[in-house]
Backbone atoms as SQL, in Angstrom:
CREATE TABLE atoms (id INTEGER PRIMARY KEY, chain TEXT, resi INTEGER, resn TEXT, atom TEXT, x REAL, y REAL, z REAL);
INSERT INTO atoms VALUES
  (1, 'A', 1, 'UNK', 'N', 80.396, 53.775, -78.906),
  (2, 'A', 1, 'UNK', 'CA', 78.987, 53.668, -78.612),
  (3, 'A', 1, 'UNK', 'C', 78.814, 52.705, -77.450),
  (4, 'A', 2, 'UNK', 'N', 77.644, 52.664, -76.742),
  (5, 'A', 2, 'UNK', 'CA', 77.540, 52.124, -75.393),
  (6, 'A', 2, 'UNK', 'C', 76.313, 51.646, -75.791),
  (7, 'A', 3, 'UNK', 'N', 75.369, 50.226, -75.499),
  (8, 'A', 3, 'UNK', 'CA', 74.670, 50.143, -74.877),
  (9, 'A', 3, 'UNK', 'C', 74.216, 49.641, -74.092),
  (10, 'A', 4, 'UNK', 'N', 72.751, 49.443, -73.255),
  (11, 'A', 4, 'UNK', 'CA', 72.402, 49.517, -72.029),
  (12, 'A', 4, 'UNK', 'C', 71.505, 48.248, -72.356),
  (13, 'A', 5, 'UNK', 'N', 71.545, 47.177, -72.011),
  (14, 'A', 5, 'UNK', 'CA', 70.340, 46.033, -71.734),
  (15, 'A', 5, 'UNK', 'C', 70.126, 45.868, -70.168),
  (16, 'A', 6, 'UNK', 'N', 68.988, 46.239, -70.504),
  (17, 'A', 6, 'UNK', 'CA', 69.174, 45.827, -68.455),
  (18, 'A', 6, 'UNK', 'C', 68.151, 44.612, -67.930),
  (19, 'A', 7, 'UNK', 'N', 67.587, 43.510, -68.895),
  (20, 'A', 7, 'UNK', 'CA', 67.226, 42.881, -68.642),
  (21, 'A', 7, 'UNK', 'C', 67.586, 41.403, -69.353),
  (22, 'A', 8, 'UNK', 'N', 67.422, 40.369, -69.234),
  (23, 'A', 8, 'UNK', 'CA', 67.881, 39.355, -69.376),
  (24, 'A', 8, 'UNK', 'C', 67.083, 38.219, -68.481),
  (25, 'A', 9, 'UNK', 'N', 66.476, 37.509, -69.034),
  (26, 'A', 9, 'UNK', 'CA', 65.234, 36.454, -67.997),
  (27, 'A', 9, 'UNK', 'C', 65.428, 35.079, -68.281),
  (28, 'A', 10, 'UNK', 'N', 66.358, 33.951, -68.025),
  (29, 'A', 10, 'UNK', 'CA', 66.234, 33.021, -68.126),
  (30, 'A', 10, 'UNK', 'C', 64.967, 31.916, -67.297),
  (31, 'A', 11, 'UNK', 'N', 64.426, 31.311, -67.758),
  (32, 'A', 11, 'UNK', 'CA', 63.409, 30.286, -66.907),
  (33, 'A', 11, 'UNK', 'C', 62.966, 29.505, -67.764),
  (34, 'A', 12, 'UNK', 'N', 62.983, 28.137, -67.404),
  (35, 'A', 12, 'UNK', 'CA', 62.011, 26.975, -67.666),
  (36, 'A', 12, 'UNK', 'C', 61.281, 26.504, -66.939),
  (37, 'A', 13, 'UNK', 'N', 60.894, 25.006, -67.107),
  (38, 'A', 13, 'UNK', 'CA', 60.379, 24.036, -66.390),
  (39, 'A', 13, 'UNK', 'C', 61.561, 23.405, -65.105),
  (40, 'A', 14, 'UNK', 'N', 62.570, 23.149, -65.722),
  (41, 'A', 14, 'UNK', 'CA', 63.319, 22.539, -64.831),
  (42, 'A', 14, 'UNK', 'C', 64.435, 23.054, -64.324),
  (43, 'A', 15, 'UNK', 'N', 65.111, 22.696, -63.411),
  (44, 'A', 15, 'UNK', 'CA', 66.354, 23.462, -62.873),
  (45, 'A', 15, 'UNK', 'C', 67.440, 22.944, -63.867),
  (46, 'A', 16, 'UNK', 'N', 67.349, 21.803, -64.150),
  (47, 'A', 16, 'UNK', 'CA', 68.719, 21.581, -65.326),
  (48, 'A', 16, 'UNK', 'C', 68.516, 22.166, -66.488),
  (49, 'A', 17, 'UNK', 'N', 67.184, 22.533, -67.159),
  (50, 'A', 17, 'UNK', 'CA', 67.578, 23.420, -67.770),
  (51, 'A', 17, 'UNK', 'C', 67.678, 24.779, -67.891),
  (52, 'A', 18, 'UNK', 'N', 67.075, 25.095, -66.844),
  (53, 'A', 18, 'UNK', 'CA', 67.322, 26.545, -66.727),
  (54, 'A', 18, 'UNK', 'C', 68.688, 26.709, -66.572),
  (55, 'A', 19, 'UNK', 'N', 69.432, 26.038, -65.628),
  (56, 'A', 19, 'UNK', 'CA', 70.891, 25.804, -65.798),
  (57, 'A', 19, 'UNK', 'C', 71.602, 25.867, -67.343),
  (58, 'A', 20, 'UNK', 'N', 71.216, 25.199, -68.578),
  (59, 'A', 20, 'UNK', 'CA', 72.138, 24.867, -69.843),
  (60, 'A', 20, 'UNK', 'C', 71.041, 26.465, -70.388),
  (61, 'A', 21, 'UNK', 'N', 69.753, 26.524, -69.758),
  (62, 'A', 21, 'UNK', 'CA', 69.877, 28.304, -70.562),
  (63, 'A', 21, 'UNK', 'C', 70.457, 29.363, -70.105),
  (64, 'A', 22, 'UNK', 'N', 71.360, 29.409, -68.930),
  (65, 'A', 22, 'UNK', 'CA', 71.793, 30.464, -68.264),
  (66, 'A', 22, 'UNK', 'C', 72.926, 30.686, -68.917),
  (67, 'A', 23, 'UNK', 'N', 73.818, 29.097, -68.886),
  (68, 'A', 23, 'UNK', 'CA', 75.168, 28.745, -69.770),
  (69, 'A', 23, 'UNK', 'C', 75.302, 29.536, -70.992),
  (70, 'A', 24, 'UNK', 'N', 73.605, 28.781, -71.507),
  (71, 'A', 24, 'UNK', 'CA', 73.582, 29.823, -73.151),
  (72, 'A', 24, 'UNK', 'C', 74.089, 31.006, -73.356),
  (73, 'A', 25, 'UNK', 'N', 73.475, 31.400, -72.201),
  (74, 'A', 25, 'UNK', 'CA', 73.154, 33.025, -72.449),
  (75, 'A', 25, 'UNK', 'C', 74.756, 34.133, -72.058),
  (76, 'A', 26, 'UNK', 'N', 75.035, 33.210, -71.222),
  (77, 'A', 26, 'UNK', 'CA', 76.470, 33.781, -70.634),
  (78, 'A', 26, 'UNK', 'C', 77.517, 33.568, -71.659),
  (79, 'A', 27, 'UNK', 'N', 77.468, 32.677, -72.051),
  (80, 'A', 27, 'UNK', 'CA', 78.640, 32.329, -73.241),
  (81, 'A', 27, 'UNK', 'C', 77.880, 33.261, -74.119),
  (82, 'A', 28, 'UNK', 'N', 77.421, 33.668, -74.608),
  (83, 'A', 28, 'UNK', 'CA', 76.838, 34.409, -75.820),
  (84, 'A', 28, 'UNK', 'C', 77.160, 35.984, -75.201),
  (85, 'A', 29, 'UNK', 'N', 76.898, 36.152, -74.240),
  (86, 'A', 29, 'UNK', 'CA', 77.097, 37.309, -73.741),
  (87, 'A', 29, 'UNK', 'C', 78.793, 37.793, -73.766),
  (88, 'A', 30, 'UNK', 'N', 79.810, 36.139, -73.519),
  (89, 'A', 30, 'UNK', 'CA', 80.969, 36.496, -73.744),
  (90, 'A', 30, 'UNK', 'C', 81.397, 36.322, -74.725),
  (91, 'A', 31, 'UNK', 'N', 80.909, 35.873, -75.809),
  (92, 'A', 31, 'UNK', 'CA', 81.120, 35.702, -77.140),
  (93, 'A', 31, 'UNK', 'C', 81.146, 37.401, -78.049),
  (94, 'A', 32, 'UNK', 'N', 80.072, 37.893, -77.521),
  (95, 'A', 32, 'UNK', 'CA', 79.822, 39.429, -77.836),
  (96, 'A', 32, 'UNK', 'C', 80.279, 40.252, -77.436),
  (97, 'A', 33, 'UNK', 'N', 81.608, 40.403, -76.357),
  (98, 'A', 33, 'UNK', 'CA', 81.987, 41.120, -74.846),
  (99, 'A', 33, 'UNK', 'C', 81.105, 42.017, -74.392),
  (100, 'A', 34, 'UNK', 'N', 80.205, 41.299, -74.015),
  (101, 'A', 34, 'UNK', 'CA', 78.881, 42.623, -72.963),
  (102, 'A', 34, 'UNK', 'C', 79.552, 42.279, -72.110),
  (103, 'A', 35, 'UNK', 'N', 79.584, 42.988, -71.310),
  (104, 'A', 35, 'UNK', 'CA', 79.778, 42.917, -69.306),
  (105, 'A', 35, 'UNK', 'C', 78.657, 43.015, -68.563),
  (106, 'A', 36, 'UNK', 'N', 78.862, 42.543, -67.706),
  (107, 'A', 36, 'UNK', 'CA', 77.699, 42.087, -66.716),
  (108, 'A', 36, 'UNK', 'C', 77.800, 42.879, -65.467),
  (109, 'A', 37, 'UNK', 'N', 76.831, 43.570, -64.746),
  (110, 'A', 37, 'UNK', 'CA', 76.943, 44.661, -63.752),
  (111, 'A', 37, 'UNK', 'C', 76.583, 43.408, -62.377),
  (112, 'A', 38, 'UNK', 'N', 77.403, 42.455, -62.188),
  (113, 'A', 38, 'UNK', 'CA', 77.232, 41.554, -60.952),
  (114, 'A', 38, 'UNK', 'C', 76.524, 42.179, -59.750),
  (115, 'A', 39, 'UNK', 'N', 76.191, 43.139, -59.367),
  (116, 'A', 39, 'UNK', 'CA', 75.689, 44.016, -58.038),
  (117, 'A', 39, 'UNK', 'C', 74.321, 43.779, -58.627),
  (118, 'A', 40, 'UNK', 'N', 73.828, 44.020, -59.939),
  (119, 'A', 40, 'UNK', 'CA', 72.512, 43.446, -60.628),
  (120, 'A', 40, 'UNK', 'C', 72.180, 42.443, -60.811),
  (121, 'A', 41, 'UNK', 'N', 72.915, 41.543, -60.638),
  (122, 'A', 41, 'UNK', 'CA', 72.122, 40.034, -61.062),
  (123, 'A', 41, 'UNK', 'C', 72.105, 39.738, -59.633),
  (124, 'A', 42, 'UNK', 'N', 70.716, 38.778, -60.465),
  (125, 'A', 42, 'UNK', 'CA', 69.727, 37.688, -59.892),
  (126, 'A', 42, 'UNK', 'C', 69.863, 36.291, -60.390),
  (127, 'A', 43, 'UNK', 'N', 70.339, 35.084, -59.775),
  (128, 'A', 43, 'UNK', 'CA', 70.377, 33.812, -59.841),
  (129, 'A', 43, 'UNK', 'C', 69.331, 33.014, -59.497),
  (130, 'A', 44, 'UNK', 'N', 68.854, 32.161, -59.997),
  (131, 'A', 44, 'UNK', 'CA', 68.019, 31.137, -59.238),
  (132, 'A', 44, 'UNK', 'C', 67.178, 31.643, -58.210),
  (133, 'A', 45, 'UNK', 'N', 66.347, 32.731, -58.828),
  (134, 'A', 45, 'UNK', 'CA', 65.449, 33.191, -57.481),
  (135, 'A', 45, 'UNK', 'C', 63.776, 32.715, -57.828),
  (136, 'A', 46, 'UNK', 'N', 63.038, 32.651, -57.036),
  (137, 'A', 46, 'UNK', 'CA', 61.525, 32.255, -57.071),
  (138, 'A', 46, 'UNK', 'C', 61.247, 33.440, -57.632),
  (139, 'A', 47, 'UNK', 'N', 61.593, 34.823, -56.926),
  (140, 'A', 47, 'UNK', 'CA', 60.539, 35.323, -57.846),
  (141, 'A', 47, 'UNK', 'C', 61.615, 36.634, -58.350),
  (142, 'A', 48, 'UNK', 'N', 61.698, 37.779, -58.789),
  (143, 'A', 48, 'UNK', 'CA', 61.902, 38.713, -59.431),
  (144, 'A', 48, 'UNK', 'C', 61.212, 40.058, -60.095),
  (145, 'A', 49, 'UNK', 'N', 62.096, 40.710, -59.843),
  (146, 'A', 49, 'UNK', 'CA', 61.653, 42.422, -60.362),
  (147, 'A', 49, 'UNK', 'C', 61.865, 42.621, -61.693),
  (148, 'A', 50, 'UNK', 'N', 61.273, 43.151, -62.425),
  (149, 'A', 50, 'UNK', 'CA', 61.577, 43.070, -63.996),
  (150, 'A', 50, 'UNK', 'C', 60.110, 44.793, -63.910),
  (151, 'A', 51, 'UNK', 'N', 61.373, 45.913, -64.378),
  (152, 'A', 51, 'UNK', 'CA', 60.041, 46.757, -65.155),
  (153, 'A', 51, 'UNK', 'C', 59.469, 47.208, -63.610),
  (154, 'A', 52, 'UNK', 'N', 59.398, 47.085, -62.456),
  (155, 'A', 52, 'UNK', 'CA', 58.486, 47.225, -61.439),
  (156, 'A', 52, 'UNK', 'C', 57.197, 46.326, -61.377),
  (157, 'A', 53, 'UNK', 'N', 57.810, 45.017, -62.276),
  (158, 'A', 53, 'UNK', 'CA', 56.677, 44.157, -61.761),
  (159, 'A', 53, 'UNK', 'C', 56.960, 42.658, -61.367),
  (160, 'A', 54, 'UNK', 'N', 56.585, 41.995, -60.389),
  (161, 'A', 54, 'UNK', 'CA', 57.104, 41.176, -59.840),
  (162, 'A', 54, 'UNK', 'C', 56.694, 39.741, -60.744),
  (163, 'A', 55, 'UNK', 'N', 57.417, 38.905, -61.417),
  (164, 'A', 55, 'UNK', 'CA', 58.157, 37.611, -62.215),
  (165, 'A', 55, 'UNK', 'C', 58.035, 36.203, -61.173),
  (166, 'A', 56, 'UNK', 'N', 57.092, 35.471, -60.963),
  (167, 'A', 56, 'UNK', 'CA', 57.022, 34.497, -60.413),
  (168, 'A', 56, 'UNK', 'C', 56.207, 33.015, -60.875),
  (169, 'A', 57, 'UNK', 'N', 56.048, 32.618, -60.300),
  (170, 'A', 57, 'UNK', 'CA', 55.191, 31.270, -61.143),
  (171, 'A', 57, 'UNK', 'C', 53.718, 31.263, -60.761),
  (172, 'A', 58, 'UNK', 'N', 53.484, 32.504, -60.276),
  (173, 'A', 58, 'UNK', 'CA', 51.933, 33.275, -60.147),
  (174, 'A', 58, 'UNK', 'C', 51.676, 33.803, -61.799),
  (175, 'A', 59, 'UNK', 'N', 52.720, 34.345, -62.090),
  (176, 'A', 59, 'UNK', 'CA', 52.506, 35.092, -63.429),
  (177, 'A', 59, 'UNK', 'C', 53.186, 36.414, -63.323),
  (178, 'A', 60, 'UNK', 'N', 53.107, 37.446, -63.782),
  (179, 'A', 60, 'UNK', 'CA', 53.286, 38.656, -64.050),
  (180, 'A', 60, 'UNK', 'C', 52.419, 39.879, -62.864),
  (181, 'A', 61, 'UNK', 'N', 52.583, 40.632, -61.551),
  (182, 'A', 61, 'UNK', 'CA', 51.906, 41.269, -60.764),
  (183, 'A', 61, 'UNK', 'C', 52.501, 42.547, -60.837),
  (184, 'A', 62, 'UNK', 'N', 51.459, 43.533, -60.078),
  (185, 'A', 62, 'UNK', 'CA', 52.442, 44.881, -60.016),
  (186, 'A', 62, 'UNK', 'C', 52.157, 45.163, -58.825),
  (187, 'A', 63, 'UNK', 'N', 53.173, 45.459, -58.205),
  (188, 'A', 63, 'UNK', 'CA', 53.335, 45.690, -56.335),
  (189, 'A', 63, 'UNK', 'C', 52.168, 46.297, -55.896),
  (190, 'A', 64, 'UNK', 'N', 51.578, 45.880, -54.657),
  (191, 'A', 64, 'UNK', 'CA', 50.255, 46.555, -54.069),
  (192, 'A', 64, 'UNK', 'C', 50.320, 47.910, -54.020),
  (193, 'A', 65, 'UNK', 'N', 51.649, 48.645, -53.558),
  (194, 'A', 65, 'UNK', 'CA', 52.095, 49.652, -53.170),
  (195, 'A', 65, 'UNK', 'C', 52.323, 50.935, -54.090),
  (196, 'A', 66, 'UNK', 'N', 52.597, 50.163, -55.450),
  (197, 'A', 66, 'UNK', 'CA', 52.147, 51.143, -56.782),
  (198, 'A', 66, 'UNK', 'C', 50.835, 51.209, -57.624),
  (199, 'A', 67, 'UNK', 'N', 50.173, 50.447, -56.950),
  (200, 'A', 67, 'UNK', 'CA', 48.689, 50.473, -57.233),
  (201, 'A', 67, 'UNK', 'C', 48.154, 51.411, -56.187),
  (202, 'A', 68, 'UNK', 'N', 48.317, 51.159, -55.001),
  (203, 'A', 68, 'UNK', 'CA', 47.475, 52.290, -53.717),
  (204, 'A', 68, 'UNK', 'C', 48.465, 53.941, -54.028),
  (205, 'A', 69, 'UNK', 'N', 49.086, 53.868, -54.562),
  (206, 'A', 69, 'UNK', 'CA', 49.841, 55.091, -54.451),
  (207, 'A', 69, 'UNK', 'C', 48.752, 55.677, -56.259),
  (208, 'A', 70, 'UNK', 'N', 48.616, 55.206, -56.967),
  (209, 'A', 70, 'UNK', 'CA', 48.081, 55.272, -58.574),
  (210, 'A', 70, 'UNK', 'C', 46.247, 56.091, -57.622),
  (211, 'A', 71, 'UNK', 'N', 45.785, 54.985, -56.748),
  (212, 'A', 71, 'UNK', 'CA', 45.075, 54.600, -56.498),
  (213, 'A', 71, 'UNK', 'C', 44.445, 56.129, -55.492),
  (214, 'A', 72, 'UNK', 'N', 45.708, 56.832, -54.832),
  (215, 'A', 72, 'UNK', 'CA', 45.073, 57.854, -54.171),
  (216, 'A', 72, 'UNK', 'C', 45.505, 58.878, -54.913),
  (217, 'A', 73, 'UNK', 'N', 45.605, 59.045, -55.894),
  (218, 'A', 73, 'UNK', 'CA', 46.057, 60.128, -56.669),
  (219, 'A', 73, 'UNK', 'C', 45.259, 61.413, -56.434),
  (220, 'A', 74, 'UNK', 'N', 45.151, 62.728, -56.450),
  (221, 'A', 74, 'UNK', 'CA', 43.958, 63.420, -56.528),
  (222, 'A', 74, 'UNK', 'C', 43.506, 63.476, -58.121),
  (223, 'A', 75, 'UNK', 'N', 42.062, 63.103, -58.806),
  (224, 'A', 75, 'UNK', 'CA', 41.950, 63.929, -59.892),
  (225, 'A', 75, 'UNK', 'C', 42.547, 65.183, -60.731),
  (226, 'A', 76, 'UNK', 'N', 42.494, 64.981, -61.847),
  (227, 'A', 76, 'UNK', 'CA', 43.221, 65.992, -62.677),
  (228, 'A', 76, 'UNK', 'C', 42.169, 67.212, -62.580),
  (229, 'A', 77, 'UNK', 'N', 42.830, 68.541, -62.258),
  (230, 'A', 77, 'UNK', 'CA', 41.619, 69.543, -62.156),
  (231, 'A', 77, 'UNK', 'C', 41.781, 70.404, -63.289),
  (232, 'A', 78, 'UNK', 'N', 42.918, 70.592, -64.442),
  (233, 'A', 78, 'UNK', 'CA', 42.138, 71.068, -65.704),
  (234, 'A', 78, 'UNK', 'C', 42.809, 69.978, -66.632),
  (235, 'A', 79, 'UNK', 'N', 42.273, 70.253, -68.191),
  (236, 'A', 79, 'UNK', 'CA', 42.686, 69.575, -68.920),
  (237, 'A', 79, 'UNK', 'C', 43.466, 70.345, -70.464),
  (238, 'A', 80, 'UNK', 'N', 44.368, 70.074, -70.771),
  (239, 'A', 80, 'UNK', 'CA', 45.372, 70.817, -72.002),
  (240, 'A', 80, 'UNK', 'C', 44.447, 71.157, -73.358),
  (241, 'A', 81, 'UNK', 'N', 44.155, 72.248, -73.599),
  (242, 'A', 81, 'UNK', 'CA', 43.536, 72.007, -74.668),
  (243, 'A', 81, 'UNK', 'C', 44.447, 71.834, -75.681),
  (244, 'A', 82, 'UNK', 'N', 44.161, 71.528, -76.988),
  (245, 'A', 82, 'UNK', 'CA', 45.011, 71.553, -77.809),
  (246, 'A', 82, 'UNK', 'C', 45.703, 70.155, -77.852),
  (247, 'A', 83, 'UNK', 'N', 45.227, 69.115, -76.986),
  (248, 'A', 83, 'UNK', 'CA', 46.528, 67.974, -76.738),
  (249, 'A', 83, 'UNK', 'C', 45.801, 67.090, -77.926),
  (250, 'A', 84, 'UNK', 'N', 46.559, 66.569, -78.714),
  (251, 'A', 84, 'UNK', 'CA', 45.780, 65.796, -79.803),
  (252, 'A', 84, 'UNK', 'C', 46.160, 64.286, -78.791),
  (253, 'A', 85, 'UNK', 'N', 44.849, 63.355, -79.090),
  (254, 'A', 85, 'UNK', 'CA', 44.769, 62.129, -79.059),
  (255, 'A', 85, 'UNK', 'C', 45.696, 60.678, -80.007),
  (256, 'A', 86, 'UNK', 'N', 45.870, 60.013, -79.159),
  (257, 'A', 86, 'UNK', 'CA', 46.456, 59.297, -80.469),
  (258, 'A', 86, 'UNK', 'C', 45.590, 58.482, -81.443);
């Protein structure tokens, strides 16, 4: 069996500890033998992609560019009958 985590978010307040939570997380990760896809990670960055939404100390955003694209959509011109609601 295989599986797939593809996310993983360390951050605090401070750089030393974000440092002893990264440690955490890596030793735990080799404690469990997950492997790590290195071409994917992100270290010590300001901000980050998570999901298609950008991770910074703004908060949680979603790119301008998938909003104007949502944004010119054309209207739906029929609708399914039969589609039950949730």
């Amino acid at each position: 069996m295989e599986v797939f985590i593809n996310v993983f978010s360390v951050y605090v307040g401070t750089f030393d500890l974000c440092l002893d939570n990264l440690t955490k997380v890596l030793h735990r990760c080799q404690e469990f033998n997950l492997v790590l896809n290195w071409k994917k990670c992100q270290f010590m960055v300001q901000e980050g992609a998570v999901l298609d939404h950008v991770i910074s100390q703004r908060g949680t955003e979603v790119p301008k560019a998938k909003i104007e694209v949502i944004e010119h959509l054309p209207p739906p011109t029929c609708v399914k009958r039969g589609a039950k609601l949730p």
